[in-house]
VEXDREN-2710 file (C-alpha; in Angstrom, 1 decimal):
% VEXDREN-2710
k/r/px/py/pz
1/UNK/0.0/0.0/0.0
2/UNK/1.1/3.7/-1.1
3/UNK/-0.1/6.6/-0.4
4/UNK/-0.1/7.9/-4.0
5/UNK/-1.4/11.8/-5.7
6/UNK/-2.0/13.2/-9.5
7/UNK/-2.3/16.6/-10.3
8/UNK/-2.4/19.1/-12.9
9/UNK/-0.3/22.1/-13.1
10/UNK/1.0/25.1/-15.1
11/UNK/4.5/25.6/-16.2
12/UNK/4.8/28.2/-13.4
13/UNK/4.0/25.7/-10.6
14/UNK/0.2/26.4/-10.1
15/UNK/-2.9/23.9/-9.7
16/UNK/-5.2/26.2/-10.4
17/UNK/-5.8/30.0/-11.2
18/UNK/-6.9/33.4/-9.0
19/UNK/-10.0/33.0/-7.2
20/UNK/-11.5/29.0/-7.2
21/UNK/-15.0/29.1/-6.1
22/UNK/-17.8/26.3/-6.2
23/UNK/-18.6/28.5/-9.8
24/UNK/-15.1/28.4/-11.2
25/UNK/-13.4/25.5/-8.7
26/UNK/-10.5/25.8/-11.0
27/UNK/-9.9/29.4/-10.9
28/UNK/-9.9/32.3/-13.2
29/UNK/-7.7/30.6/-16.2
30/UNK/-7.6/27.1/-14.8
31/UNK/-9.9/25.2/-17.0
32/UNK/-6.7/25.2/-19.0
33/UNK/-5.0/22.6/-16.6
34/UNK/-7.7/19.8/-17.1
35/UNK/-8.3/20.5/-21.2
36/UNK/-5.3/17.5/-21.9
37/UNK/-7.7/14.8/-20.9
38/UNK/-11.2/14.2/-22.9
39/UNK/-14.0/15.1/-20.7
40/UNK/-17.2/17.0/-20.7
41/UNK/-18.6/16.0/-17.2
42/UNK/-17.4/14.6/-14.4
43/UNK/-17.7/11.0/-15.4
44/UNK/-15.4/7.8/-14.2
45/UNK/-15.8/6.0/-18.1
46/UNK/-14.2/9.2/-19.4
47/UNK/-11.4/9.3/-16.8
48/UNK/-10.5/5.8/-17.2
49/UNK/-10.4/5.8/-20.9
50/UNK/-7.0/7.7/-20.8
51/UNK/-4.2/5.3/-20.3
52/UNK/-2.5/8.2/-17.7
53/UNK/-5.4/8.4/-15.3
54/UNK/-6.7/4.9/-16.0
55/UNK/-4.0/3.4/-14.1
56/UNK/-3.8/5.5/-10.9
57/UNK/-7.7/5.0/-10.7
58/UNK/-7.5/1.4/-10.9
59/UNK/-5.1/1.2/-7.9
60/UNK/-6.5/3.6/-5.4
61/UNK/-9.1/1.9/-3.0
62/UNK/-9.7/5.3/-0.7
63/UNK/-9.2/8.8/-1.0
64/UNK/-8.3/12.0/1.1
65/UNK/-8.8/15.3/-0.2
66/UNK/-9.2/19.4/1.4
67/UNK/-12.5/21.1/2.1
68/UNK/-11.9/23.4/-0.6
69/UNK/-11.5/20.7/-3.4
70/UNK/-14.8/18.8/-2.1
71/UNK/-16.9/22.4/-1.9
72/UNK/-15.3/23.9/-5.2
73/UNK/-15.8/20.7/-7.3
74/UNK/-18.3/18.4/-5.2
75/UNK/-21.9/20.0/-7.3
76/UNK/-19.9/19.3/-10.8
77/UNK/-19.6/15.9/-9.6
78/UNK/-23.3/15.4/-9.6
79/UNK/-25.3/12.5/-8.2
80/UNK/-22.4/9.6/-9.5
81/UNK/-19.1/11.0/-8.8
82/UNK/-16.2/9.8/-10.5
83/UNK/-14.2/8.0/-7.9
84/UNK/-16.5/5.1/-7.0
85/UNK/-14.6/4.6/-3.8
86/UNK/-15.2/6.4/-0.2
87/UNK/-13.3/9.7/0.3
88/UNK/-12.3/11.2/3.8
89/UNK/-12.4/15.3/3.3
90/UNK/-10.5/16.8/6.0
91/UNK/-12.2/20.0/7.6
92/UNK/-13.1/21.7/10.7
93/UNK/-16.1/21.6/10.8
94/UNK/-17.8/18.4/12.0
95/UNK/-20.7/17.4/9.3
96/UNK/-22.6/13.9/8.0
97/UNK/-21.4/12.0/5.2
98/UNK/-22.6/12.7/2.2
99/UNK/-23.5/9.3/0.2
100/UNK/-23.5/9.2/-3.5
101/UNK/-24.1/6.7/-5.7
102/UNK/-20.7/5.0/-5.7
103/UNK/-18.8/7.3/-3.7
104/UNK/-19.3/8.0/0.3
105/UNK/-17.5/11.6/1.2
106/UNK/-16.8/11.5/5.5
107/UNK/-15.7/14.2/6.9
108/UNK/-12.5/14.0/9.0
109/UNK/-11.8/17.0/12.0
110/UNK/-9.4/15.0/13.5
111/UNK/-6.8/16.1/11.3
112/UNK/-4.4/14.9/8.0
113/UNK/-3.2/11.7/9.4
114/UNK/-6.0/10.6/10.8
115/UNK/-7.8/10.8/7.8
116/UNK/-4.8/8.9/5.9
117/UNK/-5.4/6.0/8.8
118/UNK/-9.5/5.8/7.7
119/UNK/-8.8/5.9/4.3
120/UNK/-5.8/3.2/4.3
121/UNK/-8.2/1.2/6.8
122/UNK/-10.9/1.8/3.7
123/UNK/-8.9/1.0/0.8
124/UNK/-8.6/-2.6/1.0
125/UNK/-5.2/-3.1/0.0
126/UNK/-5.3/-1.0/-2.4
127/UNK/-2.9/2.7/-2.6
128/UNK/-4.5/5.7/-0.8
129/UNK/-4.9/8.6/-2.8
130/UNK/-4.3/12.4/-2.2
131/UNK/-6.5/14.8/-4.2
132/UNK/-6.2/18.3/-4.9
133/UNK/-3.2/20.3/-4.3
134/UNK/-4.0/21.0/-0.5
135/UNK/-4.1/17.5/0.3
136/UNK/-0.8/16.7/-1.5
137/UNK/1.3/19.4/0.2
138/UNK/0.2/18.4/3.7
139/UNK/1.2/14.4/2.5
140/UNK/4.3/16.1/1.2
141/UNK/4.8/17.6/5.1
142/UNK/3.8/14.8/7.0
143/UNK/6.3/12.9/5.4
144/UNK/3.2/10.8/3.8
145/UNK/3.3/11.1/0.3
146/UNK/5.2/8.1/-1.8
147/UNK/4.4/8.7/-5.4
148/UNK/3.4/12.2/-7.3
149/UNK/1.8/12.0/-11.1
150/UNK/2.4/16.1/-12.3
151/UNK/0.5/16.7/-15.3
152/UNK/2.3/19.7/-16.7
153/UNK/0.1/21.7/-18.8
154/UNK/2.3/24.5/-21.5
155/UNK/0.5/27.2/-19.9
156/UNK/1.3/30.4/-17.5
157/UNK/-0.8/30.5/-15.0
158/UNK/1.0/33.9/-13.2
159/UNK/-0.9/33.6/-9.8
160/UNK/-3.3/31.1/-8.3
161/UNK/-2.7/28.0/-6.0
162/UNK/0.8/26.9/-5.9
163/UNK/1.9/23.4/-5.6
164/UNK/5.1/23.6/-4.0
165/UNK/5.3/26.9/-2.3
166/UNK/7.2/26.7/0.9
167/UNK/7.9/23.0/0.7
168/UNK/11.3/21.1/0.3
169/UNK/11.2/17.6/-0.4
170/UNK/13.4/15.3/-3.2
171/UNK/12.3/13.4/-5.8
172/UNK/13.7/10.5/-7.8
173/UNK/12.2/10.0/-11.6
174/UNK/10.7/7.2/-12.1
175/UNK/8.6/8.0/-15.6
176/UNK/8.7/10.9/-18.0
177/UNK/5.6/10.3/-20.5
178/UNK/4.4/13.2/-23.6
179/UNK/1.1/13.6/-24.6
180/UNK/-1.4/15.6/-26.5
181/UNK/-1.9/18.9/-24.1
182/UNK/0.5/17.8/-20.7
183/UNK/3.6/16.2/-20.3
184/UNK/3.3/13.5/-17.8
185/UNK/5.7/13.0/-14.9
186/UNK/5.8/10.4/-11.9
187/UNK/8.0/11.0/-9.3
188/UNK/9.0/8.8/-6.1
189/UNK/8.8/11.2/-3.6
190/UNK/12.9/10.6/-1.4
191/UNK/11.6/10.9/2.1
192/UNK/14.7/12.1/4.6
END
């Protein structure tokens, strides 16, 4: 079992533009970042048509992801969400889970660890997996993270949501693929 993450990002380090909101959760500018991979809705048969996301899908059993990237994305998502696994959103705020068809989202207060515990507990065997750019830098902190999947997008961002901003950590290359739109990029993450 890893705890494993895959993100888009600009050429100038950010995962998404100025301003997310639940009406723009990628910010001003940062549709750009998802328009390599074919997809009109948030759908799981789309996803998992692309041979770069199909394989990080198949291995996660659980997920862990930030407040922000379950309110800014969660009504695109719809009634089916794409994951099909549960998720554990970390937050303050104490809340019920919210069951979808497929996908269970349970709210963690108890902080980023904990949640990695419930969702390794959840996942069966299978990899844990960060999402959104919150819930990868606070893996990449607690030492947590083993595997990142960048999906670096030819486009200049300027300002917005930086991945790495304040953060040192190594990584060791362990795949370098091109494709239409991104160059993909899977790093082991060297933990000191």
């Amino acid at each position: 079992m890893a705890v494993i993450a895959s993100l888009s990002i600009s050429l100038d380090g950010f995962y998404t533009g100025p301003r997310p909101s639940p009406e723009n959760p990628m910010g001003d500018g940062g549709a750009a970042l998802h328009g390599w991979f074919a997809h009109d809705v948030a759908d799981r048969n789309q996803l998992t048509s692309d041979d770069i996301l199909r394989p990080e899908l198949e291995r996660t059993g659980a997920l862990v992801m930030g407040r922000d990237s379950y309110e800014h994305a969660q009504v695109a998502w719809g009634p089916h969400p794409p994951f099909e696994m549960p998720i554990f959103v970390l937050t303050h705020y104490s809340r019920p889970d919210d069951i979808r068809e497929g996908s269970s989202f349970h709210f963690i207060t108890d902080g980023f660890e904990a949640a990695v515990q419930q969702a390794t507990a959840a996942a069966d065997g299978k990899d844990v997996g960060l999402h959104g750019g919150g819930a990868i830098r606070q893996g990449i902190r607690a030492g947590l993270l083993d595997e990142l999947q960048l999906h670096l997008v030819p486009v200049l961002l300027g300002q917005g949501r930086r991945l790495f901003e304040d953060l040192r950590c190594e990584f060791g290359i362990v795949r370098v693929a091109e494709g239409p739109g991104a160059t993909h990029l899977k790093y082991q993450v060297m933990q000191p």
